[in-house]
Structures are given as structure tokens and as C-alpha cells.
C-alpha positions as CSV (number, residue, x, y, z in Angstrom):
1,X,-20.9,16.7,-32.5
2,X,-19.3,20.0,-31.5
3,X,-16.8,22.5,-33.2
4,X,-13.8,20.3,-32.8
5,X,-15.3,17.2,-34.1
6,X,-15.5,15.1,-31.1
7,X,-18.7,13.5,-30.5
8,X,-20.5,12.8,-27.5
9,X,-17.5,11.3,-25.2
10,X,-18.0,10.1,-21.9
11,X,-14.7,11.6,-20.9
12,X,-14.5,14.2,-23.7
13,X,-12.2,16.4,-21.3
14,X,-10.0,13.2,-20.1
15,X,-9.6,12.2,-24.3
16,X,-8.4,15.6,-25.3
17,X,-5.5,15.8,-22.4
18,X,-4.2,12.2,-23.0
19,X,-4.1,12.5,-26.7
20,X,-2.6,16.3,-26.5
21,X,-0.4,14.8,-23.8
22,X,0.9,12.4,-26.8
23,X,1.8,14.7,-29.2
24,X,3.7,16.9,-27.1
25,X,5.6,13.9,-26.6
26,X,6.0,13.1,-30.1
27,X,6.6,16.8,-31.4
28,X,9.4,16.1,-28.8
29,X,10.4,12.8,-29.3
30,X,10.2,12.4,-33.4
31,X,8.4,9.9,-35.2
32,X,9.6,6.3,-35.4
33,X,9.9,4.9,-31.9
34,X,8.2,1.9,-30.4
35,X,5.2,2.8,-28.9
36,X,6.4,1.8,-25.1
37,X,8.8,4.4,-25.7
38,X,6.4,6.8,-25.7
39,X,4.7,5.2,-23.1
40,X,7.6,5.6,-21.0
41,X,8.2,9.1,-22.3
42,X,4.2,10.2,-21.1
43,X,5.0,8.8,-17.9
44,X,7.9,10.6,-17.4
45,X,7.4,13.5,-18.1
46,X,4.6,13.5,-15.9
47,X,2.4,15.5,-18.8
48,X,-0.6,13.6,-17.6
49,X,-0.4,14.3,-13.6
50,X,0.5,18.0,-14.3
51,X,-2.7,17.9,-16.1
52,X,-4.6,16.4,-13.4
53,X,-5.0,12.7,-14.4
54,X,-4.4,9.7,-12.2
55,X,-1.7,7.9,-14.5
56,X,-1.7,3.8,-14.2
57,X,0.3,1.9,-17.0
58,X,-0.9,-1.2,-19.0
59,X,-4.3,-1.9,-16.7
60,X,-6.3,-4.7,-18.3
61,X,-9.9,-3.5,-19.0
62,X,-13.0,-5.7,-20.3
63,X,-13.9,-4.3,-23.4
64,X,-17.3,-5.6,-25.1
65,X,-18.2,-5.7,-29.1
66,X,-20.9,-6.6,-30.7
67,X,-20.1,-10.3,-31.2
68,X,-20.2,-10.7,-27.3
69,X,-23.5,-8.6,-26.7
């Protein structure tokens, strides 16, 4: 675990841009609104792009637990 807390992410520097991405948004925004708002609002704004990312809305990904290993 390093300084910040984060443990060993795959995409430790991906993680930290889209979730500092989303609070700009909501330090903008307010608290209270439906989360496609904010959605909406991180596209755009384009807080992502400017940051480098590739930005793709709703894209279904397999996700495996422990039940299904």
C-alpha cells in the first residue's frame, strides 16, 4: 500500500483521474443529483479526455466473483 492508501491497482493512475475527474464535477455540480447526471456532466466537460483517457459510456464488462470461480 503506498502513502495515499491505494493498494496495488492495475490502473492505479487511470483510478485516481476518473475518481478526481468525479469530484470536480460534484464540487461543481452539488450533491443530490441522479448519478447519470453526473455521468453526463463527466462527459461533457470532457475532464477525462483532457486528462488523457479514452471516454466510452455504459460498456458492459464480465465481471467474475467468487461464486463463479
Amino acid at each position: 500500500m503506498d502513502s495515499d492508501g491505494a493498494a496495488d491497482l492495475l490502473e492505479a493512475d487511470l483510478t485516481r483521474s476518473v475518481i478526481g475527474s468525479f469530484y470536480e464535477v460534484h464540487r461543481e455540480l452539488g450533491f443530490g443529483f441522479r448519478e447519470y447526471i453526473y455521468a453526463l456532466a463527466l462527459e461533457l466537460e470532457r475532464l477525462l479526455t483532457a486528462k488523457g483517457s479514452r471516454v466510452q459510456r455504459e460498456v458492459s464488462q464480465r465481471a467474475a466473483t467468487r461464486a463463479c470461480l
